[in-house]
C-alpha positions, 0 to 999 in steps of 0.5 A: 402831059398832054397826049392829043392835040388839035388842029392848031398844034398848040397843045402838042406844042406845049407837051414838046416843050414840056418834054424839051425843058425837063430832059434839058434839066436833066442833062444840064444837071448831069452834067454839073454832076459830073463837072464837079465830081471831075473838079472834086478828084482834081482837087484832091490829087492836086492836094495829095501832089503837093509836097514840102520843102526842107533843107537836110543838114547830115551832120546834125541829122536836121530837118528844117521846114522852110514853110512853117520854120520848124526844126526837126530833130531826133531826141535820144532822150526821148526816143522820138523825132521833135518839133522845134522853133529853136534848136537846143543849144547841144545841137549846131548846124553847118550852112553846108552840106545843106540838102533840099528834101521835097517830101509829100507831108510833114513826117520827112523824118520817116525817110530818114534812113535814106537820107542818112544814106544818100546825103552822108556827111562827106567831112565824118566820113573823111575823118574816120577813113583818116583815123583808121589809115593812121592806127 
């Protein structure tokens, strides 16, 4: 760093220069810092945002994972939600109702109790209001 210069300005010239170049270091690299902190958060809320389609069907209470083809389904058996290529051969599925379900995740099953709900299967429940008004 060179403080004094002479008649001819050039060594103030080069300390200017010198000064100029490294605060200009400096911002540039804060601001890459910054840019790619921003595109980083970016990057995760567009990640966390994404969300998986499935198709519902209430009268078997089935998920259907239209990105891998998977099954989901409850297993009494086992007390747990299963992942399946295949259905078993006990479990049938009806083309409608089918619901899309757009869920952040793969563990839709957690919802299920609002599914259960909200997508309730209309032909069940019009049989079991049948039975009761004949009794």
């Amino acid at each position: 760093m060179i403080i004094s210069f002479n008649s001819s300005g050039i060594l103030f010239d080069f300390w200017l220069k010198d000064i100029y170049f490294k605060n200009l270091n400096c911002l540039t690299m804060k601001k890459i810092i910054v840019m790619l902190a921003v595109l980083f958060a970016f990057g995760f809320k567009q990640a966390a945002a994404q969300k998986v389609t499935f198709y519902y069907y209430p009268s078997s209470n089935v998920y259907y994972n239209v990105s891998t083809h998977d099954y989901e389904y409850y297993d009494a058996g086992t007390a747990a939600w299963v992942t399946v290529q295949k259905l078993p051969a006990t479990i049938t599925l009806t083309k409608s109702p089918r619901y899309t379900v757009y869920y952040a995740g793969k563990d839709v099953w957690k919802d299920n109790e609002l599914h259960k709900k909200k997508y309730k299967d209309k032909k069940a429940t019009a049989k079991t209001t049948k039975k009761s008004n004949k009794s």
